[in-house]
C-alpha positions in Angstrom: 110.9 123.0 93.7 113.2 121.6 95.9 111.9 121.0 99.7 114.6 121.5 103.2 113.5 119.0 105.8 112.5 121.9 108.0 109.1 122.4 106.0 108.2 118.8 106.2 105.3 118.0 108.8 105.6 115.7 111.1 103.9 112.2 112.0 103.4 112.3 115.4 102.5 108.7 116.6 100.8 107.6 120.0 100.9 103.4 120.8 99.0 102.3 123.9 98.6 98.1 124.3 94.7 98.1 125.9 93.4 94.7 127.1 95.8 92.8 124.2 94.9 95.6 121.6 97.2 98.1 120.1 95.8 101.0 119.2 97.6 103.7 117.3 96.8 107.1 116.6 98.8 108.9 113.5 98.5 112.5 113.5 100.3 114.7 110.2 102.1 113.1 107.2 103.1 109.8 106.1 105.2 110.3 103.6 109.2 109.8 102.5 110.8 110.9 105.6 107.9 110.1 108.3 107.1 106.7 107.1 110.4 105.4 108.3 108.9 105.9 111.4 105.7 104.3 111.4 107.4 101.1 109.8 109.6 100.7 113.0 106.3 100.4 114.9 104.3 99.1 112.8 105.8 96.2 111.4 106.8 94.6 114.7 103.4 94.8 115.7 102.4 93.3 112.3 105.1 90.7 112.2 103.5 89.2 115.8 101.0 86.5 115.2 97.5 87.1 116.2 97.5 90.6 117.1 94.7 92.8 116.9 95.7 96.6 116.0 93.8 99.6 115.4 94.9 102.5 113.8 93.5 106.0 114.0 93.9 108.0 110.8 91.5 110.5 111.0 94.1 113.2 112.2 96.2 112.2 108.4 96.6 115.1 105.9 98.5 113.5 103.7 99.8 110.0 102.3 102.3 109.7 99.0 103.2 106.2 98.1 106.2 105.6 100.2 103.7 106.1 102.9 101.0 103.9 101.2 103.4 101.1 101.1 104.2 100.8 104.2 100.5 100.2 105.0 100.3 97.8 102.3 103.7 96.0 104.0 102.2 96.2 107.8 98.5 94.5 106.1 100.0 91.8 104.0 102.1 90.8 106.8 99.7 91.3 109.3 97.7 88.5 107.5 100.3 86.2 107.3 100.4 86.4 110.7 96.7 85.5 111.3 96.6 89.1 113.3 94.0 91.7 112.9 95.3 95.3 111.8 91.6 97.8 110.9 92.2 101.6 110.0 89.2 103.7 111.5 88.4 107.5 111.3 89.8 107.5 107.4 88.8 110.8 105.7 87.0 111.0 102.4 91.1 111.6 100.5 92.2 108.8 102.7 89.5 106.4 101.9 90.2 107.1 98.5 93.7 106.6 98.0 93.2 103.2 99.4 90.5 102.6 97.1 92.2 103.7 94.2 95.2 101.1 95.6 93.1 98.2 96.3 94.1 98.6 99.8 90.5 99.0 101.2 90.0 95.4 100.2 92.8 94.1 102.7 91.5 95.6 105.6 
């Protein structure tokens, strides 16, 4: 089953900077085509050092692995970088795709 672009959901990403803290709120699908997108504001952040960011994911439906990695990318180098990156509002199916990953223990 093959799928056109035009059936894909969307990510919809919001980025306010609040008293030195970036806060992002993620709302649809990370996955092959949307990730792209959350790595080109993600990783900056990430790449900064000592950076505090939160990211809302409670608004997620869905994750696949090309989505999956680019939160692994944005936590390992957000430790590098001595900077803080936490993942609040994670649903049940969230939670447990990062458990099953070993993500959950990075962040």
């Amino acid at each position: 089953m093959s799928m056109s672009m035009g059936n894909v959901m969307d990510l919809n990403i919001t980025h306010e900077k609040l008293n030195g803290t970036h806060y992002l709120e993620l709302v649809g699908e990370v996955q092959r085509y949307t990730a792209p997108k959350l790595k080109a504001i993600l990783f900056p952040l990430s790449e900064q050092t000592k950076q505090k960011i939160i990211i809302d994911v409670e608004k997620i439906y869905f994750i696949d692995s090309v989505g999956l990695g680019v939160f692994a990318g944005a936590i390992k180098s957000s430790i590098m970088n001595n900077s803080t990156l936490i993942l609040r509002g994670m649903t049940c199916r969230v939670r447990r795709l990062f458990e099953i990953t070993g993500l959950i223990e990075m962040i």
